[in-house]
C-alpha positions as CSV (number, residue, x, y, z in Angstrom):
1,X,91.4,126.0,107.5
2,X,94.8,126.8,109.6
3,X,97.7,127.3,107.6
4,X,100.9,126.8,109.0
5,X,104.3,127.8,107.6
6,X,107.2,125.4,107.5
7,X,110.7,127.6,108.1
8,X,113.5,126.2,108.4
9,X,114.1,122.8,105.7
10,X,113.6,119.5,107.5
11,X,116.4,117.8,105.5
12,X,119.7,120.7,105.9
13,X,117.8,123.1,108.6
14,X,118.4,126.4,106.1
15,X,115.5,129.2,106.1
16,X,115.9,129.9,102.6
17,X,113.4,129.0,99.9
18,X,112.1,130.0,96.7
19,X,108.8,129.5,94.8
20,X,109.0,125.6,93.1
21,X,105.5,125.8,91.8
22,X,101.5,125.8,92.2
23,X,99.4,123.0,92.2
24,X,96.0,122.3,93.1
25,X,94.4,120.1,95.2
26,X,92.3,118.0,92.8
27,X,90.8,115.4,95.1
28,X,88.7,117.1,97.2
29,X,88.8,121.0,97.5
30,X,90.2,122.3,94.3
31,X,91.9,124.7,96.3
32,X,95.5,125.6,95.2
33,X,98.9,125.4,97.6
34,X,102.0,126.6,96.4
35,X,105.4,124.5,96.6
36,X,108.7,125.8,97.7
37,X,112.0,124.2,97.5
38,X,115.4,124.9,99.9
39,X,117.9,127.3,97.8
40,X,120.4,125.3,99.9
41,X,119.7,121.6,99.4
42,X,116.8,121.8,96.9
43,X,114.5,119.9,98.6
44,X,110.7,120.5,98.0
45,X,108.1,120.8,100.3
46,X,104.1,122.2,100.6
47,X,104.5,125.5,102.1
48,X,102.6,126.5,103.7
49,X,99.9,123.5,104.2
50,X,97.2,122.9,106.7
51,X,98.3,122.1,110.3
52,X,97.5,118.9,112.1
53,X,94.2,119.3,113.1
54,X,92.8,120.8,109.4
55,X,94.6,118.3,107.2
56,X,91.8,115.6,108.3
57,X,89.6,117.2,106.0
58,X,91.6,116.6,102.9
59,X,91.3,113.1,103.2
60,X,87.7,113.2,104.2
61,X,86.7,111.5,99.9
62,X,85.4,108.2,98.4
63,X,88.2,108.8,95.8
64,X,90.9,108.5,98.3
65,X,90.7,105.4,98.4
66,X,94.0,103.7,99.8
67,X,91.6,104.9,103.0
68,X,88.6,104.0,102.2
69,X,89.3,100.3,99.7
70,X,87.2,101.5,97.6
71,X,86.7,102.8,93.8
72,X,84.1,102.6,91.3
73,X,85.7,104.6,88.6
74,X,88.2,103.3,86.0
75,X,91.0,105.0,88.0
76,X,90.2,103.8,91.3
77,X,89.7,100.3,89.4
78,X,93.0,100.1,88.4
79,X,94.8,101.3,91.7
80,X,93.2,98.2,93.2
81,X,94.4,96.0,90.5
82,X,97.7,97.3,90.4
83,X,97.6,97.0,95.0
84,X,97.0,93.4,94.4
85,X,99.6,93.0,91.8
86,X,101.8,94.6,93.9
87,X,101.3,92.5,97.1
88,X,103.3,89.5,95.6
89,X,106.3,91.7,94.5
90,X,106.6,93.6,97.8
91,X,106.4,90.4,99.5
92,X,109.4,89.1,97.3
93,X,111.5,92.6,97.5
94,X,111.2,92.2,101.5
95,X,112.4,88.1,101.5
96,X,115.1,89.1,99.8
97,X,116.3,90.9,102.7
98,X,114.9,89.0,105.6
99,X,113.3,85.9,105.0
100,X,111.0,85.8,107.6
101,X,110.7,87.6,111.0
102,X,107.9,90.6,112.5
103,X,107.0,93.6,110.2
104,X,105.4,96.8,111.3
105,X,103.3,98.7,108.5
106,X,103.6,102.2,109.2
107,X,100.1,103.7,107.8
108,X,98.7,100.2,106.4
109,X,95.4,101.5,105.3
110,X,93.1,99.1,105.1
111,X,95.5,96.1,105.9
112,X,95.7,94.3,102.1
113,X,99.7,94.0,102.5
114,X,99.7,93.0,106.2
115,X,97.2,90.5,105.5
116,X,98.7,89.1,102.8
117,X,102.5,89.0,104.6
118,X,100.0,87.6,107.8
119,X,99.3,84.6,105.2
120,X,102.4,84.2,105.0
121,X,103.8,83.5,108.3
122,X,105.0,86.6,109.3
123,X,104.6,88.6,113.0
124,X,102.5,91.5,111.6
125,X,101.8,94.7,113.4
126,X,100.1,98.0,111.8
127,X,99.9,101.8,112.5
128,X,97.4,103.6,111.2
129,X,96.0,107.4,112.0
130,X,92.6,107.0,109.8
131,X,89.5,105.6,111.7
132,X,87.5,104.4,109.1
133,X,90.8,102.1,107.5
134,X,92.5,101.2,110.8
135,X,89.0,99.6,111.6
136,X,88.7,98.0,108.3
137,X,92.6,96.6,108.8
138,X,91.7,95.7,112.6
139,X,89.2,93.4,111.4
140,X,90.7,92.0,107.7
141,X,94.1,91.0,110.3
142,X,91.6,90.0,113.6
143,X,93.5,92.2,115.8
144,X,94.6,95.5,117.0
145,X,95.9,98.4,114.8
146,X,97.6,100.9,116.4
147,X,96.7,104.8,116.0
148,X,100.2,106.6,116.9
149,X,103.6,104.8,117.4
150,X,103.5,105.8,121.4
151,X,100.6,102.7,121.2
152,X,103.5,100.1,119.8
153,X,105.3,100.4,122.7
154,X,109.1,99.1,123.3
155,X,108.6,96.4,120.5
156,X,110.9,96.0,118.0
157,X,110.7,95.1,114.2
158,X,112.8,93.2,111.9
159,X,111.2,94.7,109.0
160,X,109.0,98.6,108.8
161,X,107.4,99.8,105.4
162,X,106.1,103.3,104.9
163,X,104.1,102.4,101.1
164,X,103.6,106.4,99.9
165,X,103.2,107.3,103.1
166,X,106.6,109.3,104.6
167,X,105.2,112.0,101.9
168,X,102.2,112.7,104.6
169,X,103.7,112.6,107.7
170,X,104.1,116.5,109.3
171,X,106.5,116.1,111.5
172,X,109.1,114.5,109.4
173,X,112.6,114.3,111.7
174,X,111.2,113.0,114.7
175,X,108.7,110.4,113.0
176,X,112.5,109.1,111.4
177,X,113.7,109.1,115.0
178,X,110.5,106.8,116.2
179,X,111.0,104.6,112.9
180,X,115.2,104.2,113.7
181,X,114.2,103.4,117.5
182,X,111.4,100.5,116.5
183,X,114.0,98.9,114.0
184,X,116.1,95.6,115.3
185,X,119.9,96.7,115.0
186,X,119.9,94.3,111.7
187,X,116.4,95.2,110.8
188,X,115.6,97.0,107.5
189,X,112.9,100.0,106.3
190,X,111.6,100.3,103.4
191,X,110.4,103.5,102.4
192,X,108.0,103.8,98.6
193,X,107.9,107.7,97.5
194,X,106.8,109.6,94.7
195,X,109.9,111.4,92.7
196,X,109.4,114.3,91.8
197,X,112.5,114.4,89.2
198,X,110.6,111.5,86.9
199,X,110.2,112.2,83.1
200,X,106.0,111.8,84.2
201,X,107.2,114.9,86.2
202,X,108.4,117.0,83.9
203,X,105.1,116.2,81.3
204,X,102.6,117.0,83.8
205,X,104.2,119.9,85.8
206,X,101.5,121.4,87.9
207,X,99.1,119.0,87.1
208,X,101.3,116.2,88.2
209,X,99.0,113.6,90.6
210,X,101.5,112.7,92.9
211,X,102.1,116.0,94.0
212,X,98.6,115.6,95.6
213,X,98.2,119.0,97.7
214,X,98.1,119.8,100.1
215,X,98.3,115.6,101.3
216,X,101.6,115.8,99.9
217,X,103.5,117.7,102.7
218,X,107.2,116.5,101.4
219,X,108.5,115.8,97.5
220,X,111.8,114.2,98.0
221,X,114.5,113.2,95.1
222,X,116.8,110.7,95.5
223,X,119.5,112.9,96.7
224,X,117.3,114.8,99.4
225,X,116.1,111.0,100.9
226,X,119.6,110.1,101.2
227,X,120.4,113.5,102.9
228,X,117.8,113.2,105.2
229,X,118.4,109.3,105.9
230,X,122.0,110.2,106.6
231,X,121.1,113.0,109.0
232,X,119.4,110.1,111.1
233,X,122.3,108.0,111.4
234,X,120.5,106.0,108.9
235,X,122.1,104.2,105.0
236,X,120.4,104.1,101.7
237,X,120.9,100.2,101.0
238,X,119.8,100.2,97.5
239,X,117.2,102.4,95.5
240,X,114.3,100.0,93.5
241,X,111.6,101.1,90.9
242,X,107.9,101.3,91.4
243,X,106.9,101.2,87.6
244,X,103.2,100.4,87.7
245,X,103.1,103.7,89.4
246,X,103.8,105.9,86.2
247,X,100.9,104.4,84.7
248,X,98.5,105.0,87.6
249,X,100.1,108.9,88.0
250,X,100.0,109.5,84.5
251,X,96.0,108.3,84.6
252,X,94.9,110.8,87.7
253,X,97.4,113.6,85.9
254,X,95.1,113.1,82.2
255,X,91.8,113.2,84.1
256,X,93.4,116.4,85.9
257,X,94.8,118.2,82.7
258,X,91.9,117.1,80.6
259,X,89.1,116.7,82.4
260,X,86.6,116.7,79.2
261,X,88.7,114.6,76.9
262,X,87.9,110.8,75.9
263,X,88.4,108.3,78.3
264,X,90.0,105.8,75.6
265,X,92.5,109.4,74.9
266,X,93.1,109.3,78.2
267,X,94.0,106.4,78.9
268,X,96.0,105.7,75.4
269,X,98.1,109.1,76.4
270,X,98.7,108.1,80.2
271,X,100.2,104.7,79.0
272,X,102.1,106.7,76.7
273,X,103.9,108.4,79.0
274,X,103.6,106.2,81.7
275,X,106.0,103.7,79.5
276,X,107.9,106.5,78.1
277,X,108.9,107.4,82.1
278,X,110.3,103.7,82.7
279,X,111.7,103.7,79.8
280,X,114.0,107.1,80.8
281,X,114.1,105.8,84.0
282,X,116.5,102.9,83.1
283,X,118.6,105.3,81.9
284,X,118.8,107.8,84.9
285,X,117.2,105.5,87.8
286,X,114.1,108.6,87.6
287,X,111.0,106.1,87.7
288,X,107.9,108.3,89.0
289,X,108.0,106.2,92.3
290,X,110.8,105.1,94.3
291,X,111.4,102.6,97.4
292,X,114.6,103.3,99.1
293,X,115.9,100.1,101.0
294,X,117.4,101.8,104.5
295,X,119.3,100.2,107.5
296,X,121.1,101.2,110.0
């Protein structure tokens, strides 16, 4: 594995950082990765994490399954019940904004949401870095997926979601600057990321899933998105919650923290916390996962 070692903060450019925590990386490896966060802006990020060409490994699981589709455990079970719940909703959060028009998915995985916004009229196109799930996506959609964004070309999108995947990306700044250059001048992103400031959080600390090291390069908060958006030339329209999310995090952080206990535990205990997260998250807008609304 080759380490490399972010230093200077992505989001305010200071070189100044200070141990946030250990996790481990639960997945695959069980190796542990330690998490730093900027003494000037507070933003948190894996440091250091495996470069480009090591990180490949990382993903290489059946249980990482937004890559693969699919999931024979309970767990993975209910991440595909909660995708195709979810497909409906994100549909509705995007028509909101623009009715109809073309829509780049930025990482699509296996290509449920483009498919299901392809059934729905709209101009779909997908980028997606994985072999195995671009293929999967090429032939769910019956046509191309693109690997990197220099494939896409000059075209330009009314609409560009990043679901959970902004938090994986290495090279954060100038995949923002590719994302700002693809978007129409009225068009609108919409970015899904875990937050790391959620009451689920706080329960879990280290064992927290959605910290997911070393995949997890970047843990942003509401304020640091909005920093970084803003560096970009770039808005925060509107901030909206992902809820089903604390139930599925609080799920993978049980089976992490308790490996041995009862699956019925488990599962009462996640949903525990899961609603008690959404429930402080009407309070302090803090829902385990957030999808910031961004234009120019």
């Amino acid at each position: 594995m080759n380490l490399e070692t972010v230093t200077s903060c992505p989001v305010c450019s200071a070189t100044d950082f200070e141990h946030y925590l250990t996790s481990k990386d639960f997945t695959t490896t069980q190796e542990s990765f330690h998490l730093v966060k900027c003494k000037n802006c507070d933003f948190v990020l894996t440091n250091p994490r495996p470069d480009g060409n090591s990180i490949g490994r990382y993903y290489q699981s059946e249980k990482y399954i937004s890559h693969t589709g699919g999931g024979k455990g309970i767990i993975d079970k209910a991440y595909l019940l909660a995708r195709r719940f979810t497909l409906r909703w994100k549909h509705e959060l995007i028509i909101a904004s623009k009715p109809t028009g073309s829509i780049l998915d930025y990482g699509c995985g296996t290509g449920e949401f483009l498919h299901y916004m392809q059934e729905r009229k709209w101009i779909v196109s997908g980028l997606e870095p994985t072999e195995v799930a671009r293929q999967k996506a090429s032939e769910l959609l019956r046509q191309p997926i693109s690997k990197s964004a220099s494939e896409i070309g000059e075209q330009k999108f009314n609409v560009i979601t990043l679901w959970h995947v902004l938090e994986h990306i290495h090279d954060l700044n100038e995949t923002i600057r590719q994302l700002k250059k693809l978007l129409t001048e009225d068009g609108t992103l919409f970015i899904a990321v875990p937050n790391h400031e959620s009451l689920d959080t706080k329960k879990y600390g280290a064992y927290w899933a959605a910290y997911d090291v070393p995949r997890h390069l970047w843990h942003f908060s509401k304020k640091t998105m909005k920093q970084l958006m803003s560096n970009h030339g770039l808005a925060v329209t509107d901030v909206q919650p992902m809820k089903l999310d604390a139930y599925y995090v609080s799920m993978l952080s049980e089976s992490y923290k308790h490996p041995k206990q009862n699956k019925l535990v488990s599962l009462s205990k996640a949903f525990l916390i899961g609603s008690q997260s959404n429930l402080t998250g009407k309070s302090n807008a803090n829902y385990s996962s957030l999808i910031y609304i961004v234009s120019k």
